[in-house]
N, C-alpha and C positions, 0 to 999 in steps of 0.2 A: 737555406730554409730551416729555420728550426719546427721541432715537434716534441711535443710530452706525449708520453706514452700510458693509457691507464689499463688495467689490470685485475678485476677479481679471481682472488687464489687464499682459498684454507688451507695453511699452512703448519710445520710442527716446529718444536723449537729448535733451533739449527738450523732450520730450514732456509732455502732462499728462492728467488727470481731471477730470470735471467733472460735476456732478448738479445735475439741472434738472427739476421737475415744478408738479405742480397748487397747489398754495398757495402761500401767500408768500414763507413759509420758504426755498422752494425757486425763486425767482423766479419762479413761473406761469409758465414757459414761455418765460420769455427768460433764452436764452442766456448774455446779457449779465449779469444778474444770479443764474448760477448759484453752487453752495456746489461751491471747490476741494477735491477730496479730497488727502491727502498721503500718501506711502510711507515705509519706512526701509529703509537697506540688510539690513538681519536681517530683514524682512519680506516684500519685493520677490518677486514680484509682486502681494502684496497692498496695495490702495489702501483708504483708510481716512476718513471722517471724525472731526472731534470731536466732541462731544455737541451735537445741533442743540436745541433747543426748539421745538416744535410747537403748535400751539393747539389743542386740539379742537376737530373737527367737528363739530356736532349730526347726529345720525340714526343709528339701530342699526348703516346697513349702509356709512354713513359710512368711504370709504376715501381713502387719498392714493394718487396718480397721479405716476409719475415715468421718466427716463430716462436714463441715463449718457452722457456725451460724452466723445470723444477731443479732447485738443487738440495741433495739432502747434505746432513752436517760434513759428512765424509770427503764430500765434493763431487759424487756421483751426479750424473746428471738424468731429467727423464724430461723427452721432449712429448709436447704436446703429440696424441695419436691419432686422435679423430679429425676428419676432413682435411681439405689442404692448408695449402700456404695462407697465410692472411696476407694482405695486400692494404696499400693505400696509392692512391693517382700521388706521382710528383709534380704537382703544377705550380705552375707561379702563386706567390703570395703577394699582400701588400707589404713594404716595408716596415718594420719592429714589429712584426704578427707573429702567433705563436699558434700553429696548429696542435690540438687536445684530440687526441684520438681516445675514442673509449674504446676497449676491446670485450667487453664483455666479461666470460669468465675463464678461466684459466679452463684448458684441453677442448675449449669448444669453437674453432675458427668461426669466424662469421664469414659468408659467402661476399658478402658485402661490405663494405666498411661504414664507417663512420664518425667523423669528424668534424670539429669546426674552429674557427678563428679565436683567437683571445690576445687584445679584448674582440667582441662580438663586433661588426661593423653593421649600423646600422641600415636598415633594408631601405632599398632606393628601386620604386618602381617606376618603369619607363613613363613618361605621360602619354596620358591619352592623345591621341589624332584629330582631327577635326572632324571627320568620317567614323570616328572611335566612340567605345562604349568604355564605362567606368565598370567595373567588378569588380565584386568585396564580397572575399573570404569569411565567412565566421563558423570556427567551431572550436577544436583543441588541440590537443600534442600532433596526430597523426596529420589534421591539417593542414598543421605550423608548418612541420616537415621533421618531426622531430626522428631520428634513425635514419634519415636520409645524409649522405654526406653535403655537408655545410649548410643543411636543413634545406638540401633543393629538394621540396618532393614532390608529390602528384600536385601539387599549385603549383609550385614552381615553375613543375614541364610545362602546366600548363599556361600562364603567364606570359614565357618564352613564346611558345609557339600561337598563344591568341595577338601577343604584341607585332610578333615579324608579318603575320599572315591578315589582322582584318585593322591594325592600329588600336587593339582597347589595352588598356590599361587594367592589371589586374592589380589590386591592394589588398595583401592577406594582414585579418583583424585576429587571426588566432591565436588563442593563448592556452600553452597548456595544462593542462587540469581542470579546462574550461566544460560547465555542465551545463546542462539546461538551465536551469535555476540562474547562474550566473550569469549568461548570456542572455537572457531576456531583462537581467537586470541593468546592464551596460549599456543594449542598444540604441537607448534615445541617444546617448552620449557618443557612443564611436562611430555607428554606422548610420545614422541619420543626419551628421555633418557631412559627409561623405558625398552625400546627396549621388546614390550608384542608381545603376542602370538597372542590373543585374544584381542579385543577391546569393550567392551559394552556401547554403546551411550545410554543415559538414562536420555532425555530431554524434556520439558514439554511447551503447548502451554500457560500453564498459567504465567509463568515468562516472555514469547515475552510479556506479558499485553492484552493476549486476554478476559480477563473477565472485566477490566477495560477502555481499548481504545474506541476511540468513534467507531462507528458503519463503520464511512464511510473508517476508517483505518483497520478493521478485513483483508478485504483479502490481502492486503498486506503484514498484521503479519503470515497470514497461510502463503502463496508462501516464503516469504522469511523465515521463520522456515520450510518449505521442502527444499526448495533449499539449506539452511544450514545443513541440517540433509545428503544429497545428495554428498553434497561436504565433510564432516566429514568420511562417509563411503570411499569415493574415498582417503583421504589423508591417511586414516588406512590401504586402501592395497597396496598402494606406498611404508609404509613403511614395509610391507611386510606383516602385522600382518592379522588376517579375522575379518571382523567388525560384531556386535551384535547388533539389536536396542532395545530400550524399547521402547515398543509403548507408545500412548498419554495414559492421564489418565483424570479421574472425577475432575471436580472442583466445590463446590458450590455453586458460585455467575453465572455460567452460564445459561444463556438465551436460546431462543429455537433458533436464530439464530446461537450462539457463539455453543451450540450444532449440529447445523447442520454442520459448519466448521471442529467441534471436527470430527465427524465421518465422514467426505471428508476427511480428513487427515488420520485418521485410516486406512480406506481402500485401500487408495493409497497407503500405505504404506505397506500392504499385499500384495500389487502388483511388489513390491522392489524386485529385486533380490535378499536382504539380508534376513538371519534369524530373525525372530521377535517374542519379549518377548510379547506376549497380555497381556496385565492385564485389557485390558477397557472390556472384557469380565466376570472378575472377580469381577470386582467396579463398575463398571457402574449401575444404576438404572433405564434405561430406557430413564434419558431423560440428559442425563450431568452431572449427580449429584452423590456423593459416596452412593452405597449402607446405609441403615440404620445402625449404631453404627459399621462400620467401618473406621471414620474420625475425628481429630481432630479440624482441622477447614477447613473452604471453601478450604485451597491450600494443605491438610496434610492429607495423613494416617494416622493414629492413631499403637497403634503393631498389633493391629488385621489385621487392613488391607495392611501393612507392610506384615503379613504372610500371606495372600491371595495372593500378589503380590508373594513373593517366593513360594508359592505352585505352581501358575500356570504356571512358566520357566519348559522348557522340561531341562531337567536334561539331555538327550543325547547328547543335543547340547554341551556337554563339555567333550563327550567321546570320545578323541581321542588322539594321539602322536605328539609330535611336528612334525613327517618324516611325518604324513598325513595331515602336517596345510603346509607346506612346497609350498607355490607357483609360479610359474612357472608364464611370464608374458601370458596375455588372447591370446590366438590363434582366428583369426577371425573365424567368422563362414560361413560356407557358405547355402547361404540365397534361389537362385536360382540360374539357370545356362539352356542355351537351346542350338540348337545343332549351330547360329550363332556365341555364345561364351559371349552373352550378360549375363551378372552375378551380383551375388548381394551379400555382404557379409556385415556380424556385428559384432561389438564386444561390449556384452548388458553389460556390468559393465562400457563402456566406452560411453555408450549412442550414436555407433558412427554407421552412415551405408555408406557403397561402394558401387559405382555403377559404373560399368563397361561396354562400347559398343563399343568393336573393330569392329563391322560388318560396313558394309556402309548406313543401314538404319535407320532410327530415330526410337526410340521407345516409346510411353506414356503410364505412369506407370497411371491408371485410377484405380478408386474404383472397377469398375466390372470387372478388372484382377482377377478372382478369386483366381488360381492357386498361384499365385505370394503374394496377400492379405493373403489369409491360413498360406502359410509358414511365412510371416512375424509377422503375429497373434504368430507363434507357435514356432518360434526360432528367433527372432530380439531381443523381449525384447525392442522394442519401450517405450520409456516414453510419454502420451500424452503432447503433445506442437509441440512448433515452433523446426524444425531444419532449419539449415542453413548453408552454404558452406561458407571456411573459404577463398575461394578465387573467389567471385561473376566475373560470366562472361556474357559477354551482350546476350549470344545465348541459355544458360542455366538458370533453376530455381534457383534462390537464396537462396528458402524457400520452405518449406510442413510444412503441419502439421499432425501429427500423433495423432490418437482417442483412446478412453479411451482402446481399446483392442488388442492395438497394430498395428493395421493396417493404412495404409495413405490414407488419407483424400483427398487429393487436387490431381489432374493431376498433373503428373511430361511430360515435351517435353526433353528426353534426346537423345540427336542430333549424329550421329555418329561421332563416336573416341574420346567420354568423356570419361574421367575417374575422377568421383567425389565422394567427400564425404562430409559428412554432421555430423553434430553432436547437440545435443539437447540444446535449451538457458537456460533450467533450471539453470543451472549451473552461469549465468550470475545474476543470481537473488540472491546468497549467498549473506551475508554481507562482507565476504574475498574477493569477486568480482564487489561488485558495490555498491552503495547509492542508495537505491528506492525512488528515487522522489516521484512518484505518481504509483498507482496501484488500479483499481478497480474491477478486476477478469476478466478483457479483455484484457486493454489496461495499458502496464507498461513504465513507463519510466523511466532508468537507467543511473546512473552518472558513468561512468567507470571510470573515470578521469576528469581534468581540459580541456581536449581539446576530451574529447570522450564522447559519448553519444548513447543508443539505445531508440529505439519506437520500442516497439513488440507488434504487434497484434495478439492473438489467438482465434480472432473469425472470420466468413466468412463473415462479413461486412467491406467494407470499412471505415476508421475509419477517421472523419474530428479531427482533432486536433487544435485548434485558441483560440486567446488569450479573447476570452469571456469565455470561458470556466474558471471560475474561479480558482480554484483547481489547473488546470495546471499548469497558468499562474502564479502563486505564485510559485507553485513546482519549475520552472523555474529560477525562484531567485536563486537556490545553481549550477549555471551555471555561469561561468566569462559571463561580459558582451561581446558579438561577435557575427560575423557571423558563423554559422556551415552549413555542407553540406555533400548529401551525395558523397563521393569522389566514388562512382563506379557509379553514375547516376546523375552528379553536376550541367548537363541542363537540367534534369527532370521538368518538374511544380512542385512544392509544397513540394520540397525538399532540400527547404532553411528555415534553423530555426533560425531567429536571436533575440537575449536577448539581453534584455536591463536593466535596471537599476529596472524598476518594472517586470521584469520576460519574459514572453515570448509575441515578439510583428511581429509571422508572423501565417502562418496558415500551418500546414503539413498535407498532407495526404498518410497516413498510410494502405496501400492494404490489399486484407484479409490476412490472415494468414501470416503475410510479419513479419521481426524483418531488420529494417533500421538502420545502423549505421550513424551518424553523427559529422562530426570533426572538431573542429575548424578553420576556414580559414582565418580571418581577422578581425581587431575592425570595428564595425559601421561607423566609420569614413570614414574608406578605402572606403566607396561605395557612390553613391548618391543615397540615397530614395529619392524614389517620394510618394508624398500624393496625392489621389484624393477627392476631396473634391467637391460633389454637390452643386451646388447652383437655384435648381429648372428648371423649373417654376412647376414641381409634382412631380412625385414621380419616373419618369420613370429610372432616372438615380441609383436610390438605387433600385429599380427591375432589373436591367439589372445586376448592381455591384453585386447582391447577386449570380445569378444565374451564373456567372462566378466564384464564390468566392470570389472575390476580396471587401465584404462587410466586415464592422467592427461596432463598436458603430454608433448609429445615428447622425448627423451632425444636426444643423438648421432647413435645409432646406428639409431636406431627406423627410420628410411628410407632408409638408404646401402643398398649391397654393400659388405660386407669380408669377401674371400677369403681372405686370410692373417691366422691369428689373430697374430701378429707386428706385423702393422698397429696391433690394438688393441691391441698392449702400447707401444710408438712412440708413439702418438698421443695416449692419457693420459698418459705418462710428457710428453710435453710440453703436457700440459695444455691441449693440443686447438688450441694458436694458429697452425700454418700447417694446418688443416683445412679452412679455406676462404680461404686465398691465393688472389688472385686470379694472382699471378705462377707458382702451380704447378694451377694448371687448364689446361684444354682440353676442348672439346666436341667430339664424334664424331656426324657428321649422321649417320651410318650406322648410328650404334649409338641414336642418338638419346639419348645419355649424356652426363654431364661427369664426364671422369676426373682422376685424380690421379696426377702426374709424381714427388711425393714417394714416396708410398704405392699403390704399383700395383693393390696388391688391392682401393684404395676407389675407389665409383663413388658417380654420384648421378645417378638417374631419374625425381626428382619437382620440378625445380629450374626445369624451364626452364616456363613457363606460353606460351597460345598467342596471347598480344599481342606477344611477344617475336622477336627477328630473329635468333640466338644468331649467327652466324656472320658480321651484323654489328657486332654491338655488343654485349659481354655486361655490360657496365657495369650493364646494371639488376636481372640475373642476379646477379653478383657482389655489392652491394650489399643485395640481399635476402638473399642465402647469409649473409653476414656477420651481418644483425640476426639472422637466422634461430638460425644457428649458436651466435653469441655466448649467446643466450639459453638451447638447448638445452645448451650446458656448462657457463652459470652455475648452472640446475638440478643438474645431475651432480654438481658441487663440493658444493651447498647440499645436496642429499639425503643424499652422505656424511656431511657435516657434523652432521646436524640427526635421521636415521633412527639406532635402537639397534642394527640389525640388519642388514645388508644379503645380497641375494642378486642375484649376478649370471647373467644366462641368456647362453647361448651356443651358436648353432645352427654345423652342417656340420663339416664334418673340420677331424682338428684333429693335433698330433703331441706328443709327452710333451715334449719340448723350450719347445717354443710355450705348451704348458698352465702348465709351471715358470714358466718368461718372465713371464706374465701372471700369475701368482698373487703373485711376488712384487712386481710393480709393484701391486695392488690392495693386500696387504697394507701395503705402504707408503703408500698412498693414505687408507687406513682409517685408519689411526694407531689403529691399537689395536682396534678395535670388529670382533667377532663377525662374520661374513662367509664364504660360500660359492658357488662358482664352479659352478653346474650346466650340464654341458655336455649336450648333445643333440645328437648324431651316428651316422650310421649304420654304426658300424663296433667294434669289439669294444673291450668294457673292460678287456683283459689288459693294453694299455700306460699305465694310468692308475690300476692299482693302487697302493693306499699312497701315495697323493699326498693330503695334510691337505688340511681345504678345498675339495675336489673332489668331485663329486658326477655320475658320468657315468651317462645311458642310451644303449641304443642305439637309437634311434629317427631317424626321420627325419621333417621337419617341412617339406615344401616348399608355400611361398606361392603358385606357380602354380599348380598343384592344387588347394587351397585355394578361389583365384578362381572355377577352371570348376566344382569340384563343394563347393557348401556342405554336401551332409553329412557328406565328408570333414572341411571346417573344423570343425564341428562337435564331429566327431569326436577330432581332433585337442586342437579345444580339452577335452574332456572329461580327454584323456590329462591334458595337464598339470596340470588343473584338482584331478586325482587326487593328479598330483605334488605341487603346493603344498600338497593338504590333509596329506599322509602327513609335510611338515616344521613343520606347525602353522600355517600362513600363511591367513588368511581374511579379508573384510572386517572382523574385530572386530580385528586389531592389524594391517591392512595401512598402510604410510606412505604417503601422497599429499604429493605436492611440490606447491605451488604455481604457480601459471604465471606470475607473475612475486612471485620471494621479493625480500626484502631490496629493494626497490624499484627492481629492475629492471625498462627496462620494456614492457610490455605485448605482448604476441608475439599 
């Protein structure tokens, strides 16, 4: 029998390898007579023998015994310390076979061994019996059998002992490195020729990359590994077959977070309507991790724990005839029903529920229906999430969301003579159904396609979605650039999302428990955005912008005092560059201000923060003002540049001179593009008659007022809110700038 021997070991120069065990081959134990292993540089640190020759041992349970050595240059020797002997079975082989034993790493025996034939022989499963079922394996390495010796693992046993004891025939389709995404991409092709009985899914959160993804992608990799596991179960009984899952398992690079995901997925998954293989009850250690000397490395069983895993499958779940696997498609179920004819039915493998109200009264389906709540607990088979009607009506719910024990969450208002159904967005979440943008265990957003798109919110908070949101905004990038909308609510507010070249640049908002489709409607082009763009004289105009939503990145002017509108004709006309000079400031401890020696009338009140000594050192003052600043007028530039439309607001008094002044600096600034100057002050528009471009009220809009009494802000905000709408301006063409365009950066 020959064997090659493998071996990791960091090593120093001089150093060497050395294997020494129980037979001859291996010099019985002395040292002196062991088998040198060698490296290469392209292999290093793996140690390797050449093909040894072995003699058989008589006896079934006949094994060899051995142990790796350090040598250092000297010739000293240092045998491996920790655990016992390693081992491998001496069994028969086929003729010209070369068994490869991996041993892991140098001073760590493995309790188990590990090895396989070379070349590979390929897998030959018994056929099925007449009386027999077909079973097909799909998942990846730990399925395959991989750390099991000669890859018999938990299939394996299992294969063996379904073959002797009922005649099926087990055929494992596993391949390692196999993920969700991948598997549901294969299976028309492997396991739907196959035509099985039985189907065992048997897939792992550690290959989606949950012990290695950064933190803020985990719950993503969970949803969409359930949602994939979801949709795999569903494609197996389409083709007729009954699906099996294997639950999650131990890995030991997991955290206590990536643990706490592991078992929110275990659970949920007890909650399946499917049969489920546990084994995270037989491996598990308590905190993520495989039990002690049941593993071979962080992602592997080991054979021991390979038989732990086949000990704990219930063996009955494969006791049966094909005429009893034989399915019929799902009959709905009926859910409730009262004596107006109002009814409710489900069909829980399809995740789908009816609602029916031929009577002529409305009914709402609330949480304290108890009656109605019990049975759906108890025959729905609800998945918690969002469901949704695949054809939204403006008189009826779009959406509910269903709770973790099957009951509905939200008020339903179903109006007489619906008749609606619903069904669960999980399913939306597969990798076969959409690209996950962005997902942070709330709020997901999904790429159906080129021209489709959902926002599903599954929490009871209204969800703002806008392009400061970093994260999003980038997610947004694998969006063609356009306008999207939602086509069943397309004059909504905030239910216009349009991409642009740096990702998403409007603001949506997302209802509670709502899942919003969105479609593409046209390039950016087709529309004219309008910018709104403050230009002082405080702050009251980004207070009012905010509390309507319609705020983005800070502009210039959004936080200064500028008393003299002259300042802001000055100050654009020079393109904003001695704005935060530090040679033309000064701070006033009195006024608790930093003003400007250029520009008298600008001040700045939000600059100095309370780590700061301003009166000794404003160097860290100065230096912020400048990132600060630079960024808020690289905006200014880029919104002119980039919006069809611009409107500029301008609060406090003002004088027909100062107003000319600045109109023609703006229209100069505009280069041509449509633009209008609304002013807001409190003082008569006789002197601003006939002035192009100009747009005066007499109003007055003071921000400290505002502070102490919010329903003045309110109020106020409404005024405007009036104004913008009476010039056509609303979340459906408003222009949002970026917070850092053109790769400026990140303020």
């Amino acid at each position: 029998m020959k064997y090659r021997f493998l071996i990791l070991a960091e090593t120093q120069m001089g150093e060497s390898i050395g294997l020494v065990g129980s037979v001859p081959e291996l010099g019985q134990w002395d040292v002196n007579q062991c088998v040198r292993l060698k490296t290469a540089g392209d292999r290093y640190p793996l140690w390797f023998t050449d093909p040894l020759e072995i003699a058989p041992l008589a006896g079934e349970s006949a094994c060899i015994t051995y142990k790796y050595v350090r040598f250092a240059a000297n010739g000293t020797a240092q045998w491996e310390r920790f655990g016992g002997d390693r081992w491998i079975p001496a069994e028969p082989m086929p003729p010209d076979s070369l068994y490869v034993v991996e041993d892991g790493a140098f001073g760590y025996p493995q309790p188990q061994p590990f090895g396989y034939l070379e070349p590979p022989r390929p897998r030959v499963f018994p056929p099925v019996t007449a009386n027999g079922l077909k079973i097909v394996v799909i998942g990846s390495s730990v399925a395959f059998g991989h750390r099991a010796w000669q890859f018999n693992g938990w299939a394996g046993l299992l294969g063996e002992t379904l073959q002797h004891s009922h005649g099926h025939q087990l055929v494992n389709l596993a391949e390692p490195g196999a993920n969700i995404s991948s598997t549901l991409k294969c299976f028309s092709d492997r396991v739907v020729p196959e035509q099985p009985d039985i189907v065992i899914i048997a897939l792992s959160l550690g290959n989606e990359g949950l012990a290695t993804c950064a933190p803020h992608q985990r719950p993503a990799l969970q949803r969409r590994f359930e949602s994939g596991l979801l949709q795999l179960v569903s494609m197996t009984r389409d083709i007729g077959a009954r699906p099996i899952l294997g639950s999650v398992y131990p890995h030991g690079d997991y955290g206590a977070e990536q643990t706490r995901l592991l078992y929110d997925t275990h659970q949920r998954m007890t909650r399946w309507d499917v049969p489920l293989l546990d084994w995270l009850a037989v491996l598990d250690d308590g905190q993520g991790r495989w039990k002690p000397g049941i593993s071979y490395d962080p992602a592997h069983p080991n054979g021991l724990g390979h038989r732990l895993m086949y000990e704990a499958i219930d063996l009955s779940l494969f006791q049966l005839t094909r005429a009893e696997l034989t399915q019929t498609a799902p009959h709905p179920i009926p859910i409730y029903l009262d004596p107006e004819g109002f009814q409710i039915t489900a069909e829980p493998q399809a995740k789908r529920l009816r609602i029916i109200n031929p009577s002529p009264y409305p009914y709402q389906i609330a949480p304290h229906w108890q009656d109605l709540q019990t049975a759906l607990r108890q025959k729905a088979g609800l998945a918690p999430g969002i469901y949704i009607t695949p054809q939204p009506q403006a008189d009826v719910p779009a959406s509910f969301a269903a709770q973790a024990d099957g009951s509905i969450a939200t008020p339903l208002e179903i109006p007489p003579g619906a008749d609606l159904e619903y069904h669960s967005t999980l399913p939306l979440f597969a990798p076969n159904q959409s690209q996950m943008l962005f997902y942070d265990g709330h709020l997901g957003i999904l790429k159906a396609d080129d021209h489709n798109l959902w926002v599903i919110n599954e929490t009871n908070q209204l969800y703002n979605v806008h392009p400061m949101w970093r994260e999003v905004r980038h997610a947004l990038k694998a969006m063609p650039p356009g306008v999207y909308h939602d086509p069943h609510h397309p004059e909504a507010p905030f239910r216009t999302l349009m991409v642009g070249s740096e990702g998403m640049e409007s603001r949506v908002k997302a209802p509670a428990f709502s899942a919003l489709r969105f479609t593409y409607k046209c390039a950016l082009e087709e529309i004219n955005r309008i910018a709104i763009v403050p230009l002082g004289d405080r702050c009251a105009v980004r207070m009012m912008l905010y509390k309507m939503e319609y705020d983005g990145p800070a502009f210039p002017f959004d936080l200064t005092r500028t008393t003299l509108i002259g300042d802001i004709a000055d100050i654009i006309e020079s393109r904003f560059t001695d704005m935060w000079n530090p040679a033309l400031l000064h701070y006033s401890h009195n006024a608790g201000r930093i003003y400007h020696n250029k520009w008298q009338g600008l001040s700045f009140a939000h600059e100095v923060e309370d780590t700061d000594s301003p009166l000794r050192d404003m160097s860290p003052i100065h230096n912020r003002m400048r990132s600060r600043y630079s960024a808020r007028a690289h905006r200014f530039w880029y919104t002119l540049q980039h919006c069809d439309k611009a409107l500029f607001i301008r609060t406090g008094w003002a004088d027909r001179g100062g107003v000319l002044d600045l109109l023609q600096k703006l229209e100069k600034h505009t280069q041509g593009k449509p633009f209008t100057l609304l002013l807001l002050s409190p003082q008569s528009s006789d002197p601003f008659q006939d002035i192009p471009n100009l747009l005066h009220y007499n109003l007055e809009f003071n921000p400290d007022r505002m502070y102490d009494d919010l329903d003045h802000w309110l109020y106020c905000t409404q005024l405007l809110k009036g104004i913008l709408e009476s010039l056509g301006i609303s979340s459906q063409n408003l222009f949002w700038c970026p917070p850092n365009p053109s790769g400026n950066p990140e303020k």
